[in-house]
N, C-alpha and C positions, 0 to 999 in steps of 0.2 A: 467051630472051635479050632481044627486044623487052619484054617484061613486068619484067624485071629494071631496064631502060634505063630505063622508064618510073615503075618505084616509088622511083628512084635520082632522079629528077628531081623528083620529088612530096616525097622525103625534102631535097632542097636548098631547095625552097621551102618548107616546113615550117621549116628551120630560118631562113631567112635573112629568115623577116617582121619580128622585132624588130630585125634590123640594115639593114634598109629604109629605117626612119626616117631612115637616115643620108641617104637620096637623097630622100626625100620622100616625103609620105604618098598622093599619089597611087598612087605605087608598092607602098607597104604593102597599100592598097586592090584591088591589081590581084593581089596575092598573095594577099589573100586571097578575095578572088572565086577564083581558081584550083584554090584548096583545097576550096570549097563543090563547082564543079563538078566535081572530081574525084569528092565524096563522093557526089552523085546520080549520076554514071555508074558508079561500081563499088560502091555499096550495093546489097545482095540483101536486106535484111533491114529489120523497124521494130521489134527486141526494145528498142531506146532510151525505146518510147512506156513500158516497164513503169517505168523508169530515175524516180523521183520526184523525184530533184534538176534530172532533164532537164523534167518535169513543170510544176515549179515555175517554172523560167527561163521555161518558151513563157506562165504564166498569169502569169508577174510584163510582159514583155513585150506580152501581150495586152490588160493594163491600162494599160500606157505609151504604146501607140496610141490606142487607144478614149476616153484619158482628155484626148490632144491632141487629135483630132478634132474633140472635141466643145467643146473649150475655146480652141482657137487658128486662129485664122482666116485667117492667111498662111501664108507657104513655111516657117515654120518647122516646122509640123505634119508635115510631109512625112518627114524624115528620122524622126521618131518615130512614126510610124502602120506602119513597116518595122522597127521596132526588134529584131523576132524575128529577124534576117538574123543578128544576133550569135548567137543562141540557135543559129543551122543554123551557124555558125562553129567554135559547140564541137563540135558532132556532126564537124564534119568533122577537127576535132582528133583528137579519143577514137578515128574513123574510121581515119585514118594512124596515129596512133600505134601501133595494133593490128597493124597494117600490118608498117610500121616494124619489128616484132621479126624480122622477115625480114633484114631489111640486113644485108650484111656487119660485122661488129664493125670491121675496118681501116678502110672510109670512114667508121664513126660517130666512133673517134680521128682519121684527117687533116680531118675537116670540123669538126671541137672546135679544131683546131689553125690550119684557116684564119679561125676564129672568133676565137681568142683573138689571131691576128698583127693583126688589124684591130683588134681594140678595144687591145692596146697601142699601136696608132698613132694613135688616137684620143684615148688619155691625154698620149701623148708630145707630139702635135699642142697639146692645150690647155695641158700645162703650158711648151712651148715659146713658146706666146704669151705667159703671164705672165712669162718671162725676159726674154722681146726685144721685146713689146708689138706684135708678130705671127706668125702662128701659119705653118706651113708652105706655103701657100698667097698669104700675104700678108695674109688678114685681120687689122684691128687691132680692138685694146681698144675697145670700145663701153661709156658709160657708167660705166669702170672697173667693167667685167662680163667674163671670161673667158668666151668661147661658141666658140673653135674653131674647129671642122667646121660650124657653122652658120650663121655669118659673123653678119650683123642679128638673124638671132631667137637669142634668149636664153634658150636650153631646153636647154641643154647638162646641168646638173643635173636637169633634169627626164628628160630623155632617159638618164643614166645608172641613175637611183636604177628607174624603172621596171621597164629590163632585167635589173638587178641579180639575181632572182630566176629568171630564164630563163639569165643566165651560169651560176649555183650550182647550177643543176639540170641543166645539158647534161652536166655534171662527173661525174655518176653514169648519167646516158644513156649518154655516151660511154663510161665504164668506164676513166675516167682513175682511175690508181694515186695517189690525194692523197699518200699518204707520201713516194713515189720524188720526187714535186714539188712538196713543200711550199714551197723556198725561193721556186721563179719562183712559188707560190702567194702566197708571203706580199709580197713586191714588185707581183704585177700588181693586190692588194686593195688594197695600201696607196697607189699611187698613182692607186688608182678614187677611195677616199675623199677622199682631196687633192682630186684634181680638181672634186669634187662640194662642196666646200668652197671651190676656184678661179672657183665659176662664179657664188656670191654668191646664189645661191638658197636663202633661207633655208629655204623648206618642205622643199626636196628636200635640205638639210645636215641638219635633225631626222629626219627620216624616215629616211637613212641610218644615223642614232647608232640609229634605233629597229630599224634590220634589223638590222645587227651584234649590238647586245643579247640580240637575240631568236633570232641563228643561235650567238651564244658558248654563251647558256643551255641550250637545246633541242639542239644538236647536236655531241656528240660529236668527232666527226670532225674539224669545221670552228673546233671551241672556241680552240687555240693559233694558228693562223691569223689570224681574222678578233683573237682578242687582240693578237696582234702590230701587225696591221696598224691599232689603234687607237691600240696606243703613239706609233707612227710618226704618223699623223696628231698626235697633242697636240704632237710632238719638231717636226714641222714648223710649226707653229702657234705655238709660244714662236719659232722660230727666224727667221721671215718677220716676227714683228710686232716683235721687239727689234732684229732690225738691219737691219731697214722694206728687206726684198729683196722685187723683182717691181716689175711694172709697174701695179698694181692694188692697192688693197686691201681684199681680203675679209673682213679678221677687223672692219676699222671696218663694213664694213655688216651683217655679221652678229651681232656682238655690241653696237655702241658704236649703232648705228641703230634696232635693237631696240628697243634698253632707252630710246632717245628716243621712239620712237611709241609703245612700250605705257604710258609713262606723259607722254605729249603732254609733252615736255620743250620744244619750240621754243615749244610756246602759252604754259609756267609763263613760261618768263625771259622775256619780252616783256611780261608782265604781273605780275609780281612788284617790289611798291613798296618804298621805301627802307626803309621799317619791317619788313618782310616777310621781310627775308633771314636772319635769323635760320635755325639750321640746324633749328628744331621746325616753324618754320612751314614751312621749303619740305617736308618732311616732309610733314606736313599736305597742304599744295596738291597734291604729289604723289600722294597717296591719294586726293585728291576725284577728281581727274583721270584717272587708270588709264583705260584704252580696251581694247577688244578686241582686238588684236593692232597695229591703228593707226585714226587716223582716216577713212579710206576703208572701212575693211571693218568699222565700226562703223557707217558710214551705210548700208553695204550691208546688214546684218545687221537695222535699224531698218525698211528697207523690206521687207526680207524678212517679218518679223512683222507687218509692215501686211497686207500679201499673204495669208502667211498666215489672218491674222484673217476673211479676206473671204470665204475659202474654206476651212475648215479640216479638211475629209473628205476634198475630193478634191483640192486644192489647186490651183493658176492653173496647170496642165498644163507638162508638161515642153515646158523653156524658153519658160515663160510668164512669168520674171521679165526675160530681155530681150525676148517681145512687150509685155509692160507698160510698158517704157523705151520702147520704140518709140512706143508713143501718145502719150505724153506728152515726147515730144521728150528723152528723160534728163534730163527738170527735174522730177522732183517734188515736192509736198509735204513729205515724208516721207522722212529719210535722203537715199544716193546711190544713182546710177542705174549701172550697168554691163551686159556680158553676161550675166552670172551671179553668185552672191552670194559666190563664193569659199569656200566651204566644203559639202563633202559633206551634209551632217546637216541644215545651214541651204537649201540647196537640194533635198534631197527632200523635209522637209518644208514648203519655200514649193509646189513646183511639184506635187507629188504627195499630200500632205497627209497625214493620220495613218494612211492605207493602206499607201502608199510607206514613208512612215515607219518602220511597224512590220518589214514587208518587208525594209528594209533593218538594224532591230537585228537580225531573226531571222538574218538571214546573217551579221551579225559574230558574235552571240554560237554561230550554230552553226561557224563555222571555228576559234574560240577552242576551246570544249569538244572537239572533233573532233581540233584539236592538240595537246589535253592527251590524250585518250586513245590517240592517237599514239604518243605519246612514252610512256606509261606500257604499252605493248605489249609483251609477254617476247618480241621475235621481233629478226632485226636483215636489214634487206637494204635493198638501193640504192630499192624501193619506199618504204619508208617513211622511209630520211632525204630521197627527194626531193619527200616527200608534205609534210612538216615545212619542207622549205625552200618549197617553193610557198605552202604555209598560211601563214606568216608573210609572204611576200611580198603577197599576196592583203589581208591584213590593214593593211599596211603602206599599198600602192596605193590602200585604202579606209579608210582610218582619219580618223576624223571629228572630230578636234579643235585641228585646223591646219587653213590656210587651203590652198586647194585650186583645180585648176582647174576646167572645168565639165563634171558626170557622164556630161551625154550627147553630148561631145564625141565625137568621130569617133576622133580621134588619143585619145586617154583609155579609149574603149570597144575601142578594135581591142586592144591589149595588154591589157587588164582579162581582156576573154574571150578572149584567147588564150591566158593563165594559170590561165583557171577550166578551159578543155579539156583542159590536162597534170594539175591538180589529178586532175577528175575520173577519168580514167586510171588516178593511182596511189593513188586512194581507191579503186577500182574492186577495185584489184592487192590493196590491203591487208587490205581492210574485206570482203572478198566470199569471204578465204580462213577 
C-alpha cells in the first residue's frame, strides 16, 4: 500500500512538471530534482549505459562542460560543466515511465482530466484578457501583449507552444477515447491556437502552424481535429482584425510588424527621396534592404559569425556569446550584443563550433528519418502515435530556422529533455519490438 502511495506521488509529479511552469521555474527545478532522486533510490540496474542514444546524450554533454570550462571564465561556466544533470533527467523519465505501467488506468484518466481543467483555465484566463483588457486576476495588457497567468513576463506563447506536445501525448497515456471527445477536443485545440496567436509571439504562432501541419499530416487520429481547429483559428483571425474586437492587436504585430522589420520598412520611408517613390524603385530599395528576420537579430547573427570565425572547431563555449558581451560592455564592434544570438543553429554554432554543430544536424536529421519510419510502420498502437507526436514536438522545440530563445537555458533545457525521456520510452516501445 505504502509503495502504491508512493509510485502515485512520483506519477503526479512526473506529470505536473510542464504545468509547473505556470508557478515558476524554481518549482519546475524542484520537480525535477525530485524525479532524479527518486531514480537513484529505486534504480537496481545500469542496462541504460548499453542504451546508445543514452550514450550519445552523456558524450554530447561531456563536451558542453569540458568545452565551457576551458573557455569561459565566470559563473557562467557553472551551470554547463553540470550539463549532464539533464542527460540523468531522462533516465529518470524512461525510469517512471516504466514504472508508471503499474498505475491504475482511472487515476491516469482523472489526472488527464485535472490537467486538461487547468489549461482550459488558462486559455479562458488569456483570452478573457483580450476582451476586457484584464485577465482574471486583474492583470492588464502589457505592451498590447496578451500574457495572462504570467502577469510582466511575456511567455505566454512560448509556454503554450512548448507543452503542446506533452498535452497530445498524455491523450494516449491516459487512454482517453479521442472519438467519444472529439468535440471538447476540437474547442480546447482551437482555443490553444488562438491563444498562442493572442500572446503576439511570433516565433511560438509559426511554430504552432508548424506542429498542427506536422500532427494533420502524420497523424491519423488527430487529422480532423487539429484541421478543424485551424479553420477556427483563420474564422477568428478575419473576424478580430475586420471588426478590430479585443483589447490588443495581434494580427498588426504578427503580420503587419513582420513584414516591416524583415524588409526595414521604417529605415526605407524615412529615407526615400521625392524622386524615389515611384512603385519600381521602392521595390528595388525593398530588396536592397531585406534583413534577417529584423534588425537586431541581424546584428546579433553578424556577431555571431565574428565569434564564430575566431573559434570555429570548438566555438566561444556555451554561452560564450553573452561572456563575450559581458567583456566588452554589449558594445561591440561588430553587429549587436545580447544574451544569446536568438537562433538555435546560429548559437550552436557561435558557442560550440562545427562539433556542436554537426551534433546538433545529426539529431534533427535523425528524429526527421525515425518519424518517417514511424509512420511508414504496418503496426498501429498508442506507442507509436505518441512516438509521432513527441518526434514532431521534439522537432518543432528545436527547429533551427526561426528566431529562438537560448539553448542552454534552464527553462528551455528542462522541457526539451523532458520530452526527449517520453520520446525515448516510446522509441524504446516501438523500435525494440
Amino acid at each position: 500500500m505504502i509503495n502504491l502511495i508512493k509510485n502515485n506521488l512520483i506519477y503526479y509529479l512526473f506529470i505536473s512538471l510542464p504545468l509547473s511552469y505556470l508557478i515558476g521555474i524554481s518549482v519546475t527545478e524542484l520537480i525535477g530534482l525530485s524525479l532524479i532522486l527518486y531514480f537513484f533510490i529505486r534504480n537496481r540496474e545500469i542496462n541504460f549505459l548499453k542504451d546508445k542514444k543514452i550514450i550519445f546524450l552523456f558524450v554530447l554533454s561531456f563536451f558542453f562542460g569540458v568545452n565551457a570550462y576551458f573557455q569561459i571564465d565566470d559563473n557562467l561556466k557553472i551551470s554547463s560543466i553540470f550539463h549532464f544533470r539533464y542527460v540523468i533527467l531522462v533516465l529518470s523519465i524512461l525510469f517512471c515511465l516504466r514504472y508508471f505501467e503499474k498505475i491504475d488506468l482511472e487515476i491516469k484518466k482523472k489526472t488527464f482530466l485535472i490537467i486538461f481543467i487547468i489549461m482550459s483555465l488558462v486559455l479562458f484566463d488569456a483570452i478573457f484578457q483580450f476582451f476586457t483588457g484584464e485577465n482574471l486576476l486583474g492583470y492588464q495588457i502589457l505592451n498590447n501583449r496578451i500574457s495572462g497567468i504570467f502577469q510582466a513576463e511575456l511567455i505566454l506563447g512560448s509556454f503554450l507552444i512548448k507543452i503542446l506536445p506533452f498535452l497530445t501525448w498524455i491523450l494516449y497515456h491516459s487512454k482517453i477515447n479521442i472519438d467519444e471527445n472529439k468535440i471538447q477536443l476540437i474547442i480546447f485545440f482551437s482555443l490553444y491556437i488562438i491563444c498562442i496567436f493572442l500572446s503576439g509571439e511570433r516565433t511560438s504562432f509559426a511554430l504552432s502552424l508548424l506542429y498542427f501541419i506536422g500532427i494533420i499530416i502524420f497523424l491519423n487520429q488527430f487529422r480532423k481535429i487539429f484541421s478543424i481547429s485551424f479553420i477556427c483559428l483563420i474564422f477568428f483571425i478575419i473576424l478580430i482584425s475586420t471588426f478590430k474586437i479585443g483589447k490588443s492587436d495581434p494580427s498588426n504585430r504578427i503580420f503587419i510588424k513582420t513584414f516591416h522589420q524583415l524588409t526595414n520598412h521604417y529605415f526605407i520611408t524615412n529615407n526615400i527621396t521625392e524622386t524615389q517613390k515611384d512603385e519600381d524603385q521602392k521595390k528595388k530599395i525593398i530588396k536592397k534592404n531585406i534583413l534577417i528576420f529584423s534588425e537586431d537579430h541581424t546584428g546579433h547573427y553578424k556577431l555571431a559569425f565574428k565569434l564564430f570565425k575566431e573559434n570555429p572547431i570548438f566555438g566561444v563555449g556555451p554561452k560564450g556569446f553573452r561572456h563575450y558581451c559581458r567583456k566588452v560592455n554589449y558594445d561591440p564592434d561588430i553587429g549587436i550584443c545580447s544574451t544569446h544570438p536568438h537562433n538555435f543553429l546560429v548559437q550552436i554554432a557561435t558557442e560550440t563550433g562545427l562539433i556542436g554543430f554537426s551534433l546538433y544536424i545529426f539529431v534533427i536529421f535523425f528524429l526527421i528519418f525515425r518519424l518517417i519510419k514511424c509512420v511508414n510502420l504496418k503496426i498501429y498502437s498508442d506507442n507509436k502515435s505518441s512516438l509521432i507526436i513527441i518526434s514532431i514536438g521534439l522537432l518543432v522545440n528545436l527547429f533551427p530556422l526561426l528566431p529562438s530563445g537560448n539553448f542552454f537555458n534552464n527553462w528551455i533545457s528542462l522541457i526539451n529533455y523532458y520530452l526527449l525521456g517520453i520520446y525515448f520510452y516510446n522509441y524504446n516501445k516501438v523500435f525494440s519490438k
